[in-house]
C-alpha positions in Angstrom: 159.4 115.6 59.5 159.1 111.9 60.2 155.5 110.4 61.6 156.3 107.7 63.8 153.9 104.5 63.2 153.0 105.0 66.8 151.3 108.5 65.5 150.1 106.8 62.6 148.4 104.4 64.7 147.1 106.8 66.9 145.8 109.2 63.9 143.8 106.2 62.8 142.0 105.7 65.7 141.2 109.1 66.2 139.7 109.0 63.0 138.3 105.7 63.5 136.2 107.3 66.6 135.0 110.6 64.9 133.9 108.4 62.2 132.1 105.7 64.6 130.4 108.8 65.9 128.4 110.1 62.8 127.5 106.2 62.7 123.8 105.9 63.0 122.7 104.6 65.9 119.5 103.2 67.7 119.0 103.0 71.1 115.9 101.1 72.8 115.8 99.7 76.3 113.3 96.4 76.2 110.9 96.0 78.6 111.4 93.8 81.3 107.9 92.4 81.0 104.5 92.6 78.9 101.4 91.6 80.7 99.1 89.0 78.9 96.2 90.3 77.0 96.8 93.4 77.6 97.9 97.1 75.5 102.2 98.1 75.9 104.4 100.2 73.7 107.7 99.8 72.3 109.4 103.3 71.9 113.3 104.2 70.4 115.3 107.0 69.1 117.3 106.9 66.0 120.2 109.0 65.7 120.7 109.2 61.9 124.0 110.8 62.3 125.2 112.4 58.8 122.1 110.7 57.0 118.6 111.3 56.9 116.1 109.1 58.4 113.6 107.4 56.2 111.8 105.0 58.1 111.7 102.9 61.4 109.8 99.6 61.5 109.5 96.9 63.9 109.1 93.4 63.1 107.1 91.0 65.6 106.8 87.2 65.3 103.4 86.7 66.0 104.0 82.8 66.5 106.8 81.8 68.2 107.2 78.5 66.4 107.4 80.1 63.5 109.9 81.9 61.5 108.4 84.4 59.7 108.0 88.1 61.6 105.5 90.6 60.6 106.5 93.9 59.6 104.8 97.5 61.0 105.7 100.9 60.9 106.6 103.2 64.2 105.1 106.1 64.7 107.3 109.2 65.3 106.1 111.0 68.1 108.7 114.4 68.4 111.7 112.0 67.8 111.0 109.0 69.3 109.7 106.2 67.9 106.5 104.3 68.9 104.3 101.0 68.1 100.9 100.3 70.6 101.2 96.7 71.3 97.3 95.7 70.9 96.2 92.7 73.3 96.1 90.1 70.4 100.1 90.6 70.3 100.3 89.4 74.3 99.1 86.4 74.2 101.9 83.6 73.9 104.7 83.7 76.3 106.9 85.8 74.9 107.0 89.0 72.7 109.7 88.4 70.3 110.7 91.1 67.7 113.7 93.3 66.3 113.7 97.0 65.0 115.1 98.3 61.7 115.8 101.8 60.5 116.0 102.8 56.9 118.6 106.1 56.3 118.6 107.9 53.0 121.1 106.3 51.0 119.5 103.1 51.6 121.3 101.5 54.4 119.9 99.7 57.0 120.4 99.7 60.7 118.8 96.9 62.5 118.2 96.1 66.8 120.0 94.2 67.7 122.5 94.7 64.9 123.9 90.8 64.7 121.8 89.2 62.9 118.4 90.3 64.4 115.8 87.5 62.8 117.9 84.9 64.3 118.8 86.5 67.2 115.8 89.3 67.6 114.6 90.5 71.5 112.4 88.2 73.5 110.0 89.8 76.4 108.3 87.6 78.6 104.6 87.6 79.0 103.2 87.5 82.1 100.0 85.3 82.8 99.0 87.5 86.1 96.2 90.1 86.2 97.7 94.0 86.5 97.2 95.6 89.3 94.5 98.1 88.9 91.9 101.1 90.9 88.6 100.8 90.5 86.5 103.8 91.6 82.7 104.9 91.0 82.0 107.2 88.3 79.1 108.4 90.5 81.9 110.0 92.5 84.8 110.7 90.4 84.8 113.3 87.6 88.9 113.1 87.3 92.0 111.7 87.7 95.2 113.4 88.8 98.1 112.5 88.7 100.5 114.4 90.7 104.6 113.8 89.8 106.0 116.7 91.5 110.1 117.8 91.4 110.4 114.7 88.2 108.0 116.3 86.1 110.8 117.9 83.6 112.4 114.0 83.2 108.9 112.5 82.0 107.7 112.0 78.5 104.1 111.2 78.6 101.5 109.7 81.0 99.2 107.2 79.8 96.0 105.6 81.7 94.5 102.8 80.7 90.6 102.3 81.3 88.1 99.6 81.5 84.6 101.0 81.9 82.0 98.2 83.5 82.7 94.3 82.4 84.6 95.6 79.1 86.8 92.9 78.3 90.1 95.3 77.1 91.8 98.2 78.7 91.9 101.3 76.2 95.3 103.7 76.4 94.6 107.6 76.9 97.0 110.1 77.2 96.6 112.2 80.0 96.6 115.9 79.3 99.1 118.1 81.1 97.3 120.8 83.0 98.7 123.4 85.9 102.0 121.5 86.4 99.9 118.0 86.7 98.4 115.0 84.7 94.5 114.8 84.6 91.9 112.5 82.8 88.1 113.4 83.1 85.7 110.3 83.6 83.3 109.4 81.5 79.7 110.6 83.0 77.9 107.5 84.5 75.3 106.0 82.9 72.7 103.0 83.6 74.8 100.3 83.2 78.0 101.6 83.8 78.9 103.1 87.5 82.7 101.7 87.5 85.9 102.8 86.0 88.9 100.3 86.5 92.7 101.9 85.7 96.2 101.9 85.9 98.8 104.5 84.6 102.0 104.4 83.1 104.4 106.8 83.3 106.7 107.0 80.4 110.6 109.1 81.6 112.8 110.5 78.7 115.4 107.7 79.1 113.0 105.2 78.1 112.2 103.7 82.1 108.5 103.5 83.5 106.8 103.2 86.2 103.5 101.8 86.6 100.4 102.8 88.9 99.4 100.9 91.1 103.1 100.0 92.7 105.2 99.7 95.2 107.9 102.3 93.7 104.7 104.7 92.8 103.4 104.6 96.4 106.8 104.9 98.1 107.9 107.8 96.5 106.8 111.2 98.6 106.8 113.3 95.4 103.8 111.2 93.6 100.4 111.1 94.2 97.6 110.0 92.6 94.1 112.7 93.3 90.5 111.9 92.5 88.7 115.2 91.6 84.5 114.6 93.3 81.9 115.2 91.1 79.5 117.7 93.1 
């Protein structure tokens, strides 16, 4: 039997697809914003396709006027990947950095895959303060944080907290308890009596949303609950 060249062509780029398929693959949605001085992540997933992975790295210049990017591992946290952005990273006007993943035969993948220290991702860095609570640790033993029907589609919940005049916010992961977030406050002391925090909730398609906000408060299924101290 004769094969056309039109089935040829069409037998290639089958093949062509099943094969771009198995291709590894990163995928990483950038934030739209980092706010100055302050902690962020970067997360991704690798999909290694037929190979196995052997490493994910980020790479940050640190300087914007200057060429060379510094290298740090991600942390994999149950498949995707993570680097804490510390405050000394926010503080020029733009996060600029590129990912890379390492497979087991020694290729590299890189994001963005055209020539990523030329052309690497670029955040802005916002000079304005975050919007934050403040509440009395005389009152407040914990923190709920209340996500109703959307609770399957979220990843983690983190709040950050600033206890008194601390100059730095400090991430914690809030712990999932009876079908809610909670943090417990720190006992008050002396010299401490305030507790200052936001929360960021983390979906598993890479979006957040931050509390305080305008989405947050507008949507009937969240709520955030302070637990009394008695």
């Amino acid at each position: 039997m004769k094969i056309s060249r039109l089935s040829i062509l069409c037998l290639t780029l089958l093949l062509s697809t099943l094969f771009a398929e198995d291709r590894p693959k990163i995928f990483h949605r950038p934030s739209q914003k980092y706010y100055y001085n302050q902690f962020d992540r970067v997360t991704c997933i690798v999909d290694p396709g037929q190979l196995r992975i052997k490493a994910v790295n980020i790479y940050i210049k640190e300087n914007p006027k200057k060429k060379v990017f510094t290298e740090y591992a991600m942390y994999n946290d149950n498949g995707v990947y993570t680097f804490q952005i510390i405050p000394e990273m926010t503080e020029a006007d733009s996060f600029i950095y590129f990912i890379t993943a390492e497979f087991s035969n020694f290729s590299l993948l890189a994001f963005p895959e055209n020539e990523p220290k030329v052309n690497p991702l670029s955040v802005p860095i916002v000079q304005m303060e975050r919007a934050v609570i403040t509440v009395n640790t005389n009152e407040v033993e914990k923190i709920f944080c209340d996500l109703g029907r959307n609770i399957k589609n979220v990843k983690s919940v983190t709040i950050f907290t600033k206890y008194g005049a601390a100059n730095q916010f400090n991430p914690v992961i809030m712990k999932y308890t009876k079908e809610r977030y909670q943090y417990t406050v720190v006992p008050p002391s002396a010299d401490i009596s305030e507790l200052s925090y936001y929360i960021i909730v983390e979906y598993n398609d890479f979006s957040i949303l931050m509390y305080p906000s305008a989405d947050f408060e507008n949507n009937p299924d969240y709520r955030i609950l302070n637990g009394r101290r008695m």
